[in-house]
Phi, psi and omega in degrees: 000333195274323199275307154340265190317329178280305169299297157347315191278295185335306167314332185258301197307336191296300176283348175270330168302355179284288185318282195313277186339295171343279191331313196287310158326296177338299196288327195273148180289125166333152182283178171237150190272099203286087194281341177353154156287166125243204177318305177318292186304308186308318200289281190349317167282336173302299207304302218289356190263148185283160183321114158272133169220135172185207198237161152258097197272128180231098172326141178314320181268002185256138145267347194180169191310323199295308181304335168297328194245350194264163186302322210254354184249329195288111239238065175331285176324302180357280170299329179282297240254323186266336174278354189248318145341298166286357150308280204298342181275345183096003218261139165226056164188118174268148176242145212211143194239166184222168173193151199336295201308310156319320180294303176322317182266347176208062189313300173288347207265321171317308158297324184299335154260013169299281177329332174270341178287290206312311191297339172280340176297289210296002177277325154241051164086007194270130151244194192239142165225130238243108201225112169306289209233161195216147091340310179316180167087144135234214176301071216259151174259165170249180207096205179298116173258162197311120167314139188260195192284125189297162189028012184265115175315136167116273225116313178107016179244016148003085215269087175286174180252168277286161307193133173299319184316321185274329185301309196258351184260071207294337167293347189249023192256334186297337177297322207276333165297329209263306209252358155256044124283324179277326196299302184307292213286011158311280203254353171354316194246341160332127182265347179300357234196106203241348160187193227184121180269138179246299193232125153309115170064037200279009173255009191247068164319112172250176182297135160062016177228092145218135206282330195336295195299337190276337139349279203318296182318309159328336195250355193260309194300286224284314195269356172242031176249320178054069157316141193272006160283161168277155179254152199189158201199124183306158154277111200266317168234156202286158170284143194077340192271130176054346183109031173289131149293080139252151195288120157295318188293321164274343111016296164240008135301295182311327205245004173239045182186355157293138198274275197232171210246127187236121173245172179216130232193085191274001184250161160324143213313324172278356147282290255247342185266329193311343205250345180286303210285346181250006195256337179297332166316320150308339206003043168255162187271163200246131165241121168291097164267041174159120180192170179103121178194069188343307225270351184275345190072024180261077184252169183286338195288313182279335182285280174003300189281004203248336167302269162016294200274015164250304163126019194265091170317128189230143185224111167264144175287114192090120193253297190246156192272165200165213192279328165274005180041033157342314199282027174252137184278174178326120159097349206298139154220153205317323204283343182292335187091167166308117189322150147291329164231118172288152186309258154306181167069151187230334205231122177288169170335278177328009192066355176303159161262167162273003140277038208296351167301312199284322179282323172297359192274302126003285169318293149009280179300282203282013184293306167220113187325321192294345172293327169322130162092345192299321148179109217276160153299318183250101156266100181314340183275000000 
């Protein structure tokens, strides 16, 4: 009889741990299988590359991502002319942003210009990296856009990623997954392509827009294509630093699931080495991938030499001045006038410089590369 009743009781604990299991499965999402480098690999992959320096580039004739990318604005010479600047600064790498909305309307005529951009990066000697979603910005339509706002940093016609709707909506997330999958297993393998921006800024919350969960999703989406560039999302302000809100969760989320680690850093040197020295801990490798804010004290004559001597790949915002007015700073407003010193931007319309001291200074930095890392403060390995 004991042995009836011991088997009996199993039997029933067996189905309610069944049931229970069922339920559970049901309600929880799978885990993702996390493809992440590791430390190891990323420096390894790191070695191999020369110091990245360049710009975050927004072609002269675009306000914004559509104008830069749709067929009938999209400006090849342009770009050849803008892209041979960057050459001539010694710089070989642009970060360039893309968006949903171009695919949805044109998935091939889009990628063909992806393509005709890379082969002109790498014709003058740049490879590219590539930043999917945004917060900055807002909702813009395609087709012709809007003329931008006189004296307002940007122009004000910025295209943020994805539309708050979809951003807030989970049923709509499998469209922006089809097309940033398809976008990876594109070029997965492209060496023209030196790493993946997954989301810009994610601690820099706008109304009714916070990306933290739609992040997670992005690297879940990315990780099940696994490129062979590494993926990665800024950390936008240091913790502590002036009394920044910055989000903890997003912060050590980008920095514990990031292949190597990027950030972005507008102030002067002694943030920016405080900040080299505490992201160094991670002993994955630093891209500054935004920085230069004259009036901030984030300049090339001070940065430059604290990257360099690190090996911290840096992208100052902005090349040539063009529809978007870089050289007006945050906040800036037309009845204030022209700056005496500009924000952003290295060049006027005309390819002139606004410096000329300053690109030669630039030219300098960058003659050999090879010197980068040598002997660093902060060391990753």
């Amino acid at each position: 009889m004991k042995r009836i009743l011991l088997a009996a009781s199993i039997c029933i604990l067996s189905i309610f741990n069944t049931s229970g299991a069922a339920k559970a499965s049901k309600a929880a999402r799978p885990a993702p299988v996390c493809t992440q480098w590791s430390a190891e690999k990323a420096r390894e992959w790191y070695d191999a590359q020369q110091w990245p320096v360049g710009c975050c580039f927004v072609p002269s004739y675009a306000v914004n991502q559509f104008e830069m990318w749709q067929e009938d604005t999209f400006n090849l010479p342009v770009l050849d002319k803008e892209f041979g600047l960057c050459r001539d600064l010694g710089f070989n790498l642009v970060r360039i942003y893309l968006h949903e909305m171009l695919w949805w309307d044109d998935a091939e005529g889009f990628k063909s210009r992806i393509d005709k951009v890379l082969d002109l990066a790498q014709a003058h000697g740049l490879k590219v990296t590539f930043t999917f979603c945004t917060n900055g910005g807002s909702q813009q339509q395609l087709g012709k856009q809007p003329e931008p706002l006189e004296g307002i940093h940007g122009g004000g016609r910025w295209c943020c990623s994805p539309s708050t709707e979809m951003m807030n909506n989970r049923e709509l997330w499998p469209r922006f997954k089809e097309y940033l999958q398809d976008i990876l297993r594109t070029y997965a393998h492209d060496e023209r392509i030196l790493y993946w921006c997954l989301q810009n800024e994610p601690e820099n919350i706008k109304p009714d827009r916070d990306p933290i969960e739609w992040m997670k999703a992005l690297y879940e989406w990315a990780w099940e294509v696994r490129p062979d560039q590494p993926l990665s999302s800024p950390v936008w302000q240091r913790p502590g630093y002036a009394g920044a809100k910055t989000r903890l969760d997003a912060v050590s989320w980008c920095l514990q699931y990031s292949d190597i680690i990027t950030f972005h850093c507008y102030y002067g040197p002694k943030e920016l080495e405080t900040f080299i020295k505490m992201l160094s801990v991670f002993h994955r490798p630093m891209i500054c991938q935004e920085y230069m804010g004259r009036n901030l004290g984030s300049t090339f004559e001070l940065c430059m030499p604290i990257f360099k001597r690190e090996k911290v790949g840096c992208l100052n915002w902005g090349l040539v001045e063009g529809k978007c007015k870089y050289r007006y700073p945050w906040g800036h407003k037309p009845e204030q006038g022209e700056p005496d010193i500009w924000f952003h931007s290295i060049y006027w319309e005309d390819y002139t410089p606004w410096c000329s001291t300053e690109v030669e200074y630039i030219k300098r930095m960058t003659a050999d590369k090879s010197a980068a890392g040598r002997n660093p403060k902060y060391p990753i390995n």
